[in-house]
N, CA and C atoms as a LAMMPS dump frame, in Angstrom:
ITEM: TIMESTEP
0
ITEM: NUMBER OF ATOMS
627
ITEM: BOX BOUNDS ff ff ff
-5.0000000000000000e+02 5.0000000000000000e+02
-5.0000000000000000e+02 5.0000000000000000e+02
-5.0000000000000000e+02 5.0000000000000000e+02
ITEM: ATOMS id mol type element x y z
1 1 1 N 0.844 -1.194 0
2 1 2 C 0 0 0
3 1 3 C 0.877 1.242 0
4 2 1 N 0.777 2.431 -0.676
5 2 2 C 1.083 3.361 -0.73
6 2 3 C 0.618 4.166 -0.241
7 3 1 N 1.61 5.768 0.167
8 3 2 C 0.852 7.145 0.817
9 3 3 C 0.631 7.947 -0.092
10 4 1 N -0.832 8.332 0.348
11 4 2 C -0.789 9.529 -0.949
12 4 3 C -0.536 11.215 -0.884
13 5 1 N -0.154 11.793 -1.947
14 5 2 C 0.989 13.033 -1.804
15 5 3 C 0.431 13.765 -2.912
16 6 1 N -0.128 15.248 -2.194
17 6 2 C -0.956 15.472 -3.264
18 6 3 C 0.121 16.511 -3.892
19 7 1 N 0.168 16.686 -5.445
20 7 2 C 1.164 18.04 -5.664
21 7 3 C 0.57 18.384 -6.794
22 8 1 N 1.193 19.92 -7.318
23 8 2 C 0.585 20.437 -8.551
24 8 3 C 2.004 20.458 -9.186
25 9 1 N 1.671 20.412 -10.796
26 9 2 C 2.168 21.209 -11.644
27 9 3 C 2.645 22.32 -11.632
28 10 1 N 4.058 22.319 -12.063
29 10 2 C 4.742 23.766 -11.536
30 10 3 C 5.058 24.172 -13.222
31 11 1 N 4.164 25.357 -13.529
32 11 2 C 4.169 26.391 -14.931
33 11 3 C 5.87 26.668 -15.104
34 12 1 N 6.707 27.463 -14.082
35 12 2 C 7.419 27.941 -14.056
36 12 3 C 8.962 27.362 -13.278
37 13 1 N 9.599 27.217 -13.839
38 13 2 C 11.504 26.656 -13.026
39 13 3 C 12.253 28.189 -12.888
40 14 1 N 13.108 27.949 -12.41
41 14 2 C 14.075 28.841 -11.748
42 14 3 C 14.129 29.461 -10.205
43 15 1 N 15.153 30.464 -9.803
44 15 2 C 15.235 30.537 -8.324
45 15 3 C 14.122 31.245 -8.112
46 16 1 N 13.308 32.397 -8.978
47 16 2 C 12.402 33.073 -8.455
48 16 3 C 11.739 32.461 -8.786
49 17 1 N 10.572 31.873 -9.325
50 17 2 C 9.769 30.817 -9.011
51 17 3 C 9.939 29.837 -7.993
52 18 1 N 11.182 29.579 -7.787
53 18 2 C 11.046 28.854 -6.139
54 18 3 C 10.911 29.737 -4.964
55 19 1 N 11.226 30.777 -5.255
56 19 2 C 10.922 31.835 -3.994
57 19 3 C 9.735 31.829 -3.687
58 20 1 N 9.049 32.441 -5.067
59 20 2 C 7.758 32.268 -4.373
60 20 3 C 7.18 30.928 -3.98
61 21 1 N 7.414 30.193 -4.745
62 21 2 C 6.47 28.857 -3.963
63 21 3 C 7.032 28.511 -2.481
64 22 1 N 8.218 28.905 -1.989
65 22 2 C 8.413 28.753 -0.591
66 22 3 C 7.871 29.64 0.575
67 23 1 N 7.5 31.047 -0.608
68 23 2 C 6.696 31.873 0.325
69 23 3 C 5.37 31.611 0.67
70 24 1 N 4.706 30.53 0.045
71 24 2 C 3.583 29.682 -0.075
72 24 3 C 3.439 28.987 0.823
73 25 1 N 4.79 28.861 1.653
74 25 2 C 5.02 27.169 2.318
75 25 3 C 4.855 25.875 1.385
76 26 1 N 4.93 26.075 0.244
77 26 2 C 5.721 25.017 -0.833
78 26 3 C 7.023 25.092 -1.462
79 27 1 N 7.474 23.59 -1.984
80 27 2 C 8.604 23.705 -2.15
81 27 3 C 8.298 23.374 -4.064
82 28 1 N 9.727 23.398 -4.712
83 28 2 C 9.686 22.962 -5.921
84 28 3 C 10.144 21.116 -5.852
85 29 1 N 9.692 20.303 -6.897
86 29 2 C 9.958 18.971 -6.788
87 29 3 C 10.012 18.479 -8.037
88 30 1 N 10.71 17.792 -8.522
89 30 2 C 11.052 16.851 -9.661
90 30 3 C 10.453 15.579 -10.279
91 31 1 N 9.827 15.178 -10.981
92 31 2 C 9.263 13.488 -10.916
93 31 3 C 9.973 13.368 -12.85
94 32 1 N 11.662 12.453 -12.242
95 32 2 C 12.027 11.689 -12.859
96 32 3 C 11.556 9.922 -13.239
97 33 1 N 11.967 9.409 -14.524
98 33 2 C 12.479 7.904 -14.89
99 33 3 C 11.846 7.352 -15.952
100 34 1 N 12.309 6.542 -16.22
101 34 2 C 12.319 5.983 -17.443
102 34 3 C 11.283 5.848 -18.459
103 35 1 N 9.732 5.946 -17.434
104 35 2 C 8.956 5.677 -18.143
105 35 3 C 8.298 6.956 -18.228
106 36 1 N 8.928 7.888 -18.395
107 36 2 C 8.399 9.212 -18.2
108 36 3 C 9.136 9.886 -19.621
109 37 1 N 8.48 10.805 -20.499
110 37 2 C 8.975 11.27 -21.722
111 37 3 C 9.895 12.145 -21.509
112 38 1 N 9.191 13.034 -20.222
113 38 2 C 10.303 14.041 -19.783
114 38 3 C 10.501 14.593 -18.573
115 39 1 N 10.788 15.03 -17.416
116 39 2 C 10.62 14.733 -16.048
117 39 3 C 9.698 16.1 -15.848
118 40 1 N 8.805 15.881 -14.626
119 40 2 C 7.321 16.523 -13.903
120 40 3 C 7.702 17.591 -13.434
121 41 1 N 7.872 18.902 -13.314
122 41 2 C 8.634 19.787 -12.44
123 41 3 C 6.766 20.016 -11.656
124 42 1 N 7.028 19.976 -10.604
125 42 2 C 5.658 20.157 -9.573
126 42 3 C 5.869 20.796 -8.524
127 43 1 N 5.026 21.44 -7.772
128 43 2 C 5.462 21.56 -5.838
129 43 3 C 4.561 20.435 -5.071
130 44 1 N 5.036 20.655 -4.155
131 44 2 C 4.341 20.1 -2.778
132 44 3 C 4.82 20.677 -1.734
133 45 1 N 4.047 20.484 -0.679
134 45 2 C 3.954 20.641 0.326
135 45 3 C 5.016 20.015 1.593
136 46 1 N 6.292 20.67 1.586
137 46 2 C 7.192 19.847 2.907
138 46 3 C 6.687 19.57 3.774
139 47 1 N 5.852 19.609 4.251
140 47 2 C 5.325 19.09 5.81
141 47 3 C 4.611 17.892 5.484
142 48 1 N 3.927 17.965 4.504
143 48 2 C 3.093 16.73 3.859
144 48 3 C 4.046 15.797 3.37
145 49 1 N 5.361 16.05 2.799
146 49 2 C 6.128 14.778 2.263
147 49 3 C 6.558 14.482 3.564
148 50 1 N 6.922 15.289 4.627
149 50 2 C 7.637 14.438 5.493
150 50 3 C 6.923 13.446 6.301
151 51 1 N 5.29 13.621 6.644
152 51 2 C 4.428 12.591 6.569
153 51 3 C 4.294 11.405 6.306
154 52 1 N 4.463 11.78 4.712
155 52 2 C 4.1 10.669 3.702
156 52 3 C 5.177 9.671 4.047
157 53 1 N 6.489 9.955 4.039
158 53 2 C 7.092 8.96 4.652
159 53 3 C 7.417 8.665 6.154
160 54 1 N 6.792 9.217 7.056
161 54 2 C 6.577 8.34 8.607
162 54 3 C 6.474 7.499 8.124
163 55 1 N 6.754 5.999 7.872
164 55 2 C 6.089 4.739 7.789
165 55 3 C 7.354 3.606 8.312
166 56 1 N 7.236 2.563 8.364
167 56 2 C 8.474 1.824 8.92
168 56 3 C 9.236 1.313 7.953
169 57 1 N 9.157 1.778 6.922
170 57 2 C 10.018 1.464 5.521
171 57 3 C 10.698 3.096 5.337
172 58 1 N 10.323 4.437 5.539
173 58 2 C 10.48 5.44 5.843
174 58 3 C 10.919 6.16 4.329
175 59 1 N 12.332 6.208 3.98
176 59 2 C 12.555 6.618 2.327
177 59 3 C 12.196 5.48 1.857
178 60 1 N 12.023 4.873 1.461
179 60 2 C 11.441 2.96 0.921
180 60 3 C 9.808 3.389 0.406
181 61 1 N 9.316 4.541 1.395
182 61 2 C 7.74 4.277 0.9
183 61 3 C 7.608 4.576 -0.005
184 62 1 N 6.466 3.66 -0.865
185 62 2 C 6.194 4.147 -2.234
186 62 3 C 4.752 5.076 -2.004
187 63 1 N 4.938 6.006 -2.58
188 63 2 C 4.165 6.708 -2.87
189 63 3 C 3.209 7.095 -4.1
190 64 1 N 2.319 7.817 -4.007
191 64 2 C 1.183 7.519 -5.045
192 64 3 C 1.078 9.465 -5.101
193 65 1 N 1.423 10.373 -5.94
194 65 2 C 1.523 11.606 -6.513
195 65 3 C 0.153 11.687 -7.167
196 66 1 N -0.09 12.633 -6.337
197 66 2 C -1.497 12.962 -6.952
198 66 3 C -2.047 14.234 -7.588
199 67 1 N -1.654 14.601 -8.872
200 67 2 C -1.521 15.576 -9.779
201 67 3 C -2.888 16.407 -9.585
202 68 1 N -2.826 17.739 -9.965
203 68 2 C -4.112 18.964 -10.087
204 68 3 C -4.648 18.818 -11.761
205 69 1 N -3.701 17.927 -12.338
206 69 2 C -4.092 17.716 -13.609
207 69 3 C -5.023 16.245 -13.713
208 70 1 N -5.502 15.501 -12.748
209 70 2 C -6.282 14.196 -12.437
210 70 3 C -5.437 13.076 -12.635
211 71 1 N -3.897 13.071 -13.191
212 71 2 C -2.985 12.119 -12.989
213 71 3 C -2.345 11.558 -11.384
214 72 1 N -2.421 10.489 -11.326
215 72 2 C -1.209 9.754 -10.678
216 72 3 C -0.092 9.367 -10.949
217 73 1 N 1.339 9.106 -10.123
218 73 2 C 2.647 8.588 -10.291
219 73 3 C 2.842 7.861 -9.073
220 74 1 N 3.068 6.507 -9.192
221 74 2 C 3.354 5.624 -8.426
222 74 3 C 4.988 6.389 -8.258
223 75 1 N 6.081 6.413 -7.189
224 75 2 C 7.011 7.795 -7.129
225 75 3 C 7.96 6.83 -5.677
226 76 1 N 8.871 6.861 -5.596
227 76 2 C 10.299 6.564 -4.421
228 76 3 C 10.132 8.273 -4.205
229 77 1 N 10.776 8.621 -3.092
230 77 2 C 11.516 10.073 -2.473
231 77 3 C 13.349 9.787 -2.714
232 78 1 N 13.818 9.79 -3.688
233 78 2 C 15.018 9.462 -3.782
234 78 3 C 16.297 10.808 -3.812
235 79 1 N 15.949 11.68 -3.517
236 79 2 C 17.01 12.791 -3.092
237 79 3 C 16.211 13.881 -2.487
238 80 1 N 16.967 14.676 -1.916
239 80 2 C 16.165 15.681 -0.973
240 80 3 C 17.485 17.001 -0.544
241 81 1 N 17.091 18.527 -0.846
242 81 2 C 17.881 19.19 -0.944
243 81 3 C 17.602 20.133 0.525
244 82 1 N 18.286 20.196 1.867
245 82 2 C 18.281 20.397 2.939
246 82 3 C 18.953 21.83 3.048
247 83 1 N 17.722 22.609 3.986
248 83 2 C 18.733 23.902 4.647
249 83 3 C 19.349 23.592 5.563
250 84 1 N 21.254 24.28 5.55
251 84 2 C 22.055 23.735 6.012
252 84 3 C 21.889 24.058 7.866
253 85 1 N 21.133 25.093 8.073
254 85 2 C 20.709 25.61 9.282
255 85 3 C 19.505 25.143 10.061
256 86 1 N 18.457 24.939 9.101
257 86 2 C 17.031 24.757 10.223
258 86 3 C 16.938 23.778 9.276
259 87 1 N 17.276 22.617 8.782
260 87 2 C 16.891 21.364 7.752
261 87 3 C 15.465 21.541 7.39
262 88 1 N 15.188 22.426 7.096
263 88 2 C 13.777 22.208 6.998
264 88 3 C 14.451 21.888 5.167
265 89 1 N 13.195 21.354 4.438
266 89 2 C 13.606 20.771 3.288
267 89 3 C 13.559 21.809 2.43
268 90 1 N 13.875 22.178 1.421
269 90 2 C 14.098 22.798 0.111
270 90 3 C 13.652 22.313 -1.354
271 91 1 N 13.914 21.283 -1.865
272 91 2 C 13.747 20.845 -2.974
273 91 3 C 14.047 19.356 -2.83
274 92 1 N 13.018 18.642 -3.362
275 92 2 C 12.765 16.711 -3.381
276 92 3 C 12.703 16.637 -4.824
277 93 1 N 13.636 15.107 -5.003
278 93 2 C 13.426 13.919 -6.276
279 93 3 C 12.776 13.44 -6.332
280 94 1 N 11.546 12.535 -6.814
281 94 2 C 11.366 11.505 -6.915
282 94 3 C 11.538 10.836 -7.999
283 95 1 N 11.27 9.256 -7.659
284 95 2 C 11.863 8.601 -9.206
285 95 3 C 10.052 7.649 -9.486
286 96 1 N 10.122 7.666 -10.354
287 96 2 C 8.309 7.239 -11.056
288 96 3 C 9.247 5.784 -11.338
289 97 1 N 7.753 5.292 -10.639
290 97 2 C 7.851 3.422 -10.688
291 97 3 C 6.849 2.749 -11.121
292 98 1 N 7.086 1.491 -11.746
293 98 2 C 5.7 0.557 -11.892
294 98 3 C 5.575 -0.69 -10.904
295 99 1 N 4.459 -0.9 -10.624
296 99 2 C 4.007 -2.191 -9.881
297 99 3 C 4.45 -3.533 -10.208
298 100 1 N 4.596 -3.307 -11.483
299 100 2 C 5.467 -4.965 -11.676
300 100 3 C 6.729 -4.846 -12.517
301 101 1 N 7.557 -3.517 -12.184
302 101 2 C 9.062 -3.241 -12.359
303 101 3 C 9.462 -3.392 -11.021
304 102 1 N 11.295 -4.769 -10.854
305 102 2 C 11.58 -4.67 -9.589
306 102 3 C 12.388 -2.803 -9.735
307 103 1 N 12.827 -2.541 -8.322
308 103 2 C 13.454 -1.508 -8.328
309 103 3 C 14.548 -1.215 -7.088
310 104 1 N 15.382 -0.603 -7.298
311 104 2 C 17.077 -0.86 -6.472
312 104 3 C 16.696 0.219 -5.447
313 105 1 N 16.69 -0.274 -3.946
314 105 2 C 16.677 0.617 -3.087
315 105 3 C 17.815 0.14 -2.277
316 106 1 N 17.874 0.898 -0.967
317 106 2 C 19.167 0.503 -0.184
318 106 3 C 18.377 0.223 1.338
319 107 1 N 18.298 -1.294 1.672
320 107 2 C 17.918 -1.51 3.003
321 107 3 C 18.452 -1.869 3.963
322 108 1 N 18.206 -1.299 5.149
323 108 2 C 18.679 -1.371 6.235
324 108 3 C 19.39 -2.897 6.999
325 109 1 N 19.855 -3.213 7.387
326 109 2 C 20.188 -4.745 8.034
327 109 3 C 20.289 -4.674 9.429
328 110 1 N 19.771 -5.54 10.139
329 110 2 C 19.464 -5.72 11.617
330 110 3 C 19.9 -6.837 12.27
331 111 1 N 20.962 -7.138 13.009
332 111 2 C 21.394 -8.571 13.435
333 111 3 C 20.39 -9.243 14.402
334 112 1 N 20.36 -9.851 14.462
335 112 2 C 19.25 -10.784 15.384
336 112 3 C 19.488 -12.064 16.22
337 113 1 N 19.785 -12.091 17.163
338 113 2 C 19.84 -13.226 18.085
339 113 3 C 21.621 -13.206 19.056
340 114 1 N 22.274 -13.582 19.869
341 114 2 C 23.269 -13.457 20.63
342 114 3 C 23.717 -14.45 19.971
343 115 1 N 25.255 -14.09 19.459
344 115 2 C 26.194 -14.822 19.186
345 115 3 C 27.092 -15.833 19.878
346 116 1 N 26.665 -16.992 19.338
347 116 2 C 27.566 -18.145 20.8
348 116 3 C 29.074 -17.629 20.997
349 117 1 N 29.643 -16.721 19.737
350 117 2 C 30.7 -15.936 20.282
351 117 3 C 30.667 -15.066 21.111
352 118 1 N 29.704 -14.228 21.602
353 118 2 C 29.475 -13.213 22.166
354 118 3 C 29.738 -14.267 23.354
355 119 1 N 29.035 -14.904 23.821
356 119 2 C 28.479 -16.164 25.269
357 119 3 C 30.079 -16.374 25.278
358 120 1 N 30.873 -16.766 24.857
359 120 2 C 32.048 -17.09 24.991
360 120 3 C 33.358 -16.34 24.959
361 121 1 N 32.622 -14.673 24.787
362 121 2 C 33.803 -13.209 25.38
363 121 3 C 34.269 -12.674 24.12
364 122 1 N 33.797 -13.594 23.147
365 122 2 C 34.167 -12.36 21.817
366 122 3 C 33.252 -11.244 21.509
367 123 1 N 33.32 -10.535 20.259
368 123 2 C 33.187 -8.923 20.488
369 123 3 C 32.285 -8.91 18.714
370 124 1 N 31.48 -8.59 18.541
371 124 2 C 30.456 -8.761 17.826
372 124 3 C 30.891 -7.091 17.059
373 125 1 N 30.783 -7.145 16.179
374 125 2 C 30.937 -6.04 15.151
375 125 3 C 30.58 -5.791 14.017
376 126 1 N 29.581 -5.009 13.543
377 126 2 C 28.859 -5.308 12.391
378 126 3 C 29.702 -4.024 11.411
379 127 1 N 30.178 -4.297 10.377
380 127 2 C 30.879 -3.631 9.105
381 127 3 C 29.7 -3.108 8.249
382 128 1 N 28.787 -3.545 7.709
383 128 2 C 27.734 -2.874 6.911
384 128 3 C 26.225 -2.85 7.517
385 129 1 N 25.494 -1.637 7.129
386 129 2 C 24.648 -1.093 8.064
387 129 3 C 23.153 -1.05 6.825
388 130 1 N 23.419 -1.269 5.816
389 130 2 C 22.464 -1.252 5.074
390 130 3 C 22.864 -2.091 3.685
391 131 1 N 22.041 -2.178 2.668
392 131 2 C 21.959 -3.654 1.328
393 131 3 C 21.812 -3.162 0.337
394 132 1 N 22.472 -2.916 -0.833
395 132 2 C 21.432 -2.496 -2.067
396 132 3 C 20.949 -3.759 -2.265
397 133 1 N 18.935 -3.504 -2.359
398 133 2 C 19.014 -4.771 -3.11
399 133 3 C 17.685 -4.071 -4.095
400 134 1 N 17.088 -5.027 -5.03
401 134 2 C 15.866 -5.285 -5.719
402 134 3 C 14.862 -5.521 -5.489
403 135 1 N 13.631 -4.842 -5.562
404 135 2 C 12.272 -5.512 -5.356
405 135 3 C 11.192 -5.218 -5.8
406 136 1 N 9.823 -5.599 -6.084
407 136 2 C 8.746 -5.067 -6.943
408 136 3 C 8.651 -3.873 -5.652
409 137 1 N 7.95 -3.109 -6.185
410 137 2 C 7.407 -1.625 -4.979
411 137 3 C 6.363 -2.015 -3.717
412 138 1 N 5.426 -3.388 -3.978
413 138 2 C 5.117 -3.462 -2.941
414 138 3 C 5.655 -4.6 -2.088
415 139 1 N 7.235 -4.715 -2.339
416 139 2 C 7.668 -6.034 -1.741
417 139 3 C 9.251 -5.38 -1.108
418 140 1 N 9.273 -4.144 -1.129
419 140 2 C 10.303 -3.495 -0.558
420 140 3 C 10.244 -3.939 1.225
421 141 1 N 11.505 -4.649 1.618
422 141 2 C 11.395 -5.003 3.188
423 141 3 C 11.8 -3.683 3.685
424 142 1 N 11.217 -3.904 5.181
425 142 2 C 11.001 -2.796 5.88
426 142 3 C 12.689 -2.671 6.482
427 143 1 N 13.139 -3.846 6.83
428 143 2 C 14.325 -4.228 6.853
429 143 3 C 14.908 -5.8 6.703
430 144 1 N 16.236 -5.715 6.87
431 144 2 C 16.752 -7.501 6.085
432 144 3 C 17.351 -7.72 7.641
433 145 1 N 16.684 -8.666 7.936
434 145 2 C 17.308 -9.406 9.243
435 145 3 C 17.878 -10.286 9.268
436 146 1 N 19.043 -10.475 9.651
437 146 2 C 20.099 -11.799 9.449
438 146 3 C 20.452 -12.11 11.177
439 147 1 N 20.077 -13.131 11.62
440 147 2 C 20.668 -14.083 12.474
441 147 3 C 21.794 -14.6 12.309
442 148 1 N 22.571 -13.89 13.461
443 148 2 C 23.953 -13.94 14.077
444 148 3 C 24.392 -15.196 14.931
445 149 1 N 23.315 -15.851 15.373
446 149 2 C 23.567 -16.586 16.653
447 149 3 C 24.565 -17.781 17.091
448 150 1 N 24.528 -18.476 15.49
449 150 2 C 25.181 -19.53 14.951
450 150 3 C 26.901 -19.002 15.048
451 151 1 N 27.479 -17.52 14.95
452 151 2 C 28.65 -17.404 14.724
453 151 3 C 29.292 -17.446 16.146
454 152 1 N 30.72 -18.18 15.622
455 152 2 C 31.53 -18.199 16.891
456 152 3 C 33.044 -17.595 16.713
457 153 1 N 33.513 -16.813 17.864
458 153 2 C 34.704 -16.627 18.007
459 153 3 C 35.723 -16.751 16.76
460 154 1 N 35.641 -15.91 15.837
461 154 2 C 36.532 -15.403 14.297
462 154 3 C 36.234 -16.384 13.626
463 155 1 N 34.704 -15.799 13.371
464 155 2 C 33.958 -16.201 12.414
465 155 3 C 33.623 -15.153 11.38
466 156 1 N 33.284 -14.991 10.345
467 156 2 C 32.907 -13.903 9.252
468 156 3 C 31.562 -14.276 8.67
469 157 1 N 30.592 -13.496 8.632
470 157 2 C 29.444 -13.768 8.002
471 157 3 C 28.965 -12.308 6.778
472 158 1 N 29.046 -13.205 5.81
473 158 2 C 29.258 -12.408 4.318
474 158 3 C 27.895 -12.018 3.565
475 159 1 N 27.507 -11.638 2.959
476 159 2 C 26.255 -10.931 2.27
477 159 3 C 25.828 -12.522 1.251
478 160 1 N 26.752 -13.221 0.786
479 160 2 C 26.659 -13.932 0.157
480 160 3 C 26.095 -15.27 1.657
481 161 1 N 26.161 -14.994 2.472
482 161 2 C 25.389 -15.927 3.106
483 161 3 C 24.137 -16.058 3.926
484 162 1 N 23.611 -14.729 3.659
485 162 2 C 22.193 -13.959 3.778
486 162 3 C 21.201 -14.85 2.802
487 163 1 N 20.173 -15.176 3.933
488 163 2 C 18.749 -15.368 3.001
489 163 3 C 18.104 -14.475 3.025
490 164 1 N 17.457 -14.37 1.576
491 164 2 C 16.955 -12.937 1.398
492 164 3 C 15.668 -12.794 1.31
493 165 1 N 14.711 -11.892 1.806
494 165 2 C 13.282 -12.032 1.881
495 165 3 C 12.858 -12.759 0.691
496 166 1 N 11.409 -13.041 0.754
497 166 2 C 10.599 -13.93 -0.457
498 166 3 C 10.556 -12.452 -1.231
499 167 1 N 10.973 -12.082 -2.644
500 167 2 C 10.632 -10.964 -3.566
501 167 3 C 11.813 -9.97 -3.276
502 168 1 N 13.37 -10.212 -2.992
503 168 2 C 14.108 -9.442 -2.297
504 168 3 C 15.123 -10.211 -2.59
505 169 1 N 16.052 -9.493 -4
506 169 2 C 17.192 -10.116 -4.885
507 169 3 C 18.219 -9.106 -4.305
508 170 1 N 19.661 -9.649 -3.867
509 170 2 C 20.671 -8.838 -4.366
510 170 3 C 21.662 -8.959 -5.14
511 171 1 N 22.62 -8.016 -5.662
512 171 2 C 23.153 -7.794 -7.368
513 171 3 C 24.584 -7.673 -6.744
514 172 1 N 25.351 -8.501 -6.998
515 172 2 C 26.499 -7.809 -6.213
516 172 3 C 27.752 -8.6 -6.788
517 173 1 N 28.653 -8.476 -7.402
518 173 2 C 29.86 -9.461 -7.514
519 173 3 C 30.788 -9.177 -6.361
520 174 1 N 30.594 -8.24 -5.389
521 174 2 C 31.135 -8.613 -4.204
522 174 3 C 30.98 -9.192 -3.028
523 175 1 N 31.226 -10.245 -2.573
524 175 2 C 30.824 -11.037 -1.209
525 175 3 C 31.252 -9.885 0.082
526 176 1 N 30.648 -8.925 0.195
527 176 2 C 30.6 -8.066 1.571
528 176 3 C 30.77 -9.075 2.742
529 177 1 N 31.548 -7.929 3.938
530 177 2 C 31.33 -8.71 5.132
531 177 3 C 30.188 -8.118 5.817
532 178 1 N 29.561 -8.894 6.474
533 178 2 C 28.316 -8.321 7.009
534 178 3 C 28.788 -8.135 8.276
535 179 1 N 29.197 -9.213 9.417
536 179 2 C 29.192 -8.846 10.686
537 179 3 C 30.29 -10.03 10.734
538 180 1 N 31.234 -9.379 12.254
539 180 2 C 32.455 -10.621 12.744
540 180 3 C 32.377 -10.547 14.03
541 181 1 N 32.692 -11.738 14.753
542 181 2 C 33.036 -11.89 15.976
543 181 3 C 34.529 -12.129 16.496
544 182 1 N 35.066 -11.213 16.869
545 182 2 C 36.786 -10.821 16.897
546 182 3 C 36.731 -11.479 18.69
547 183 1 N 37.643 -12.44 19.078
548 183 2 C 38.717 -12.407 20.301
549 183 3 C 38.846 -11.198 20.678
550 184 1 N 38.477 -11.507 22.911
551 184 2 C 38.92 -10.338 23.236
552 184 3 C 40.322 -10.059 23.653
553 185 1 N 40.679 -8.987 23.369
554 185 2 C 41.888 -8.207 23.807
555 185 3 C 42.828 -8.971 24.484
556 186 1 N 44.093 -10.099 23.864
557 186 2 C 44.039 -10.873 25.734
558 186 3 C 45.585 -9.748 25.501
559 187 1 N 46.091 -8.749 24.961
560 187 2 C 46.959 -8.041 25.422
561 187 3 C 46.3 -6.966 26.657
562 188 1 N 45.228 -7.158 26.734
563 188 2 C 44.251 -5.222 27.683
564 188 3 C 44.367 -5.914 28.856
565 189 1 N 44.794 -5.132 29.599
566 189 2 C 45.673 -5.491 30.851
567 189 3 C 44.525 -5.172 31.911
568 190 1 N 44.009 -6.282 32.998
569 190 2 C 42.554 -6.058 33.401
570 190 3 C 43.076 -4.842 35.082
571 191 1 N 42.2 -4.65 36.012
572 191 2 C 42.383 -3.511 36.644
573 191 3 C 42.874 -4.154 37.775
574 192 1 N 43.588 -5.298 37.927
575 192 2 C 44.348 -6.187 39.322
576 192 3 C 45.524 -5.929 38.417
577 193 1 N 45.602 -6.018 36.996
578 193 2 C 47.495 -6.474 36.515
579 193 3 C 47.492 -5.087 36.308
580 194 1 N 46.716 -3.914 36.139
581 194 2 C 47.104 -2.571 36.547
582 194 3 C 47.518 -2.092 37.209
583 195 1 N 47.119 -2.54 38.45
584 195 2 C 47.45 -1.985 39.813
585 195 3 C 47.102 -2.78 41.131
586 196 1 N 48.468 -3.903 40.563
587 196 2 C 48.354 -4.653 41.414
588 196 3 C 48.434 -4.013 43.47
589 197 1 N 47.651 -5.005 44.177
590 197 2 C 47.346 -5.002 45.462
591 197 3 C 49.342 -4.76 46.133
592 198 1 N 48.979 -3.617 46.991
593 198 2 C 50.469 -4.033 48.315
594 198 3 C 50.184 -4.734 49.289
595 199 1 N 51.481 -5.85 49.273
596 199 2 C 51.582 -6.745 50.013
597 199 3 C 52.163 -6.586 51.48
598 200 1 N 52.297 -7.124 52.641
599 200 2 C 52.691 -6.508 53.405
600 200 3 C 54.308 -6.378 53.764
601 201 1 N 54.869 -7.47 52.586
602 201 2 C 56.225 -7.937 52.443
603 201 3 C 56.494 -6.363 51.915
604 202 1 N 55.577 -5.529 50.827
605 202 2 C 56.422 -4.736 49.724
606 202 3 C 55.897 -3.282 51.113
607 203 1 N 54.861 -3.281 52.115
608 203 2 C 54.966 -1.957 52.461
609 203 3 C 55.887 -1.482 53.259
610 204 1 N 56.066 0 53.281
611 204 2 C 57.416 0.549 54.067
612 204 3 C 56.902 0.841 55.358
613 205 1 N 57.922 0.795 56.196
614 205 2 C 57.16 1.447 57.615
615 205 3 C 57.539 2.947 58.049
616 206 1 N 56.38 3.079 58.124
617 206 2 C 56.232 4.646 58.278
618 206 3 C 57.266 5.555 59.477
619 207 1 N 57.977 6.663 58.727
620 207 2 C 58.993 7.496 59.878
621 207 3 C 58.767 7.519 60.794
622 208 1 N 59.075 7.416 61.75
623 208 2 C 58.981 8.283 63.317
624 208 3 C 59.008 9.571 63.089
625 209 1 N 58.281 10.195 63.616
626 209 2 C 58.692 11.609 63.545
627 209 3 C 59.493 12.108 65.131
């Protein structure tokens, strides 16, 4: 299911035409891709896109553009142009999609379960934090969860050994590392071989005064 995002047709491009539409409390917006002859220049409403994607897929949501001309665009939020001071937004991409075109987003990855390395004092470290992968628009995961639990003590678990949701391909001739479980420290010197205890052999006896 998609959010819907209502925007108009924008007559006019350039900086003064974006002036005013920000004096509007609208912004200017783009609707690029492939199946488009030539890309949408439109506004909308920033407060309303940032809405539209609250959802638990968040940039992932597909959205449904809902034109003043009685058109729709099935639409990703795929770039977004930020004030460097109060972020409030400035100018949004989107990219126009079809329902039964897959399409390349970048999803999040979430480890899941305690590592029998962890149970046994090694040190869990995850190297990549998100996936490019493929998917039809309504089969985009919210996120890719991979279970850790199985790894032990300098072990490596690689992208190439990820199962990947049902409708959720990835493209990659590189075998990424996803997450490792590294040995702890046995050089880190614990807080007894720091500072070790005085014995009563090593204390001095105190002056007379």
């Amino acid at each position: 299911m998609s959010s819907l995002l209502e925007a108009h047709i924008r007559p006019q491009a350039g900086k003064g035409a974006s002036r005013k539409l920000r004096a509007q409390s609208l912004i200017p917006a783009v609707v690029y891709g492939k199946h488009l002859k030539e890309a949408l220049h439109i506004s909308v409403d920033p407060v309303a896109v940032r809405k539209a994607v609250q959802t638990p897929r968040k940039l992932n949501t597909v959205l449904t553009l809902s034109l003043n001309d009685g058109t729709t665009h099935l639409v990703l939020l795929k770039d977004t142009q930020r004030h460097p001071v109060s972020d409030k937004l400035l100018h949004v991409d989107f990219l126009s999609v079809r329902e039964n075109e897959p399409v390349k987003v970048h999803a999040p990855i979430v480890l899941v379960g305690k590592p029998q390395g962890v149970v046994d004092g090694g040190i869990l470290s995850q190297q990549r934090r998100s996936l490019e992968v493929w998917a039809l628009p309504a089969s985009i995961p919210e996120q890719i969860e991979v279970d850790v639990s199985h790894l032990k003590i300098a072990q490596v678990l690689h992208v190439n050994d990820i199962s990947m949701p049902e409708g959720v391909t990835h493209k990659s001739n590189v075998n990424f590392t996803i997450a490792t479980i590294s040995a702890p420290d046995a050089d880190a010197p614990t807080t007894a071989a720091a500072a070790p205890a005085e014995t009563k052999a090593d204390a001095k006896p105190a002056k007379k005064k």
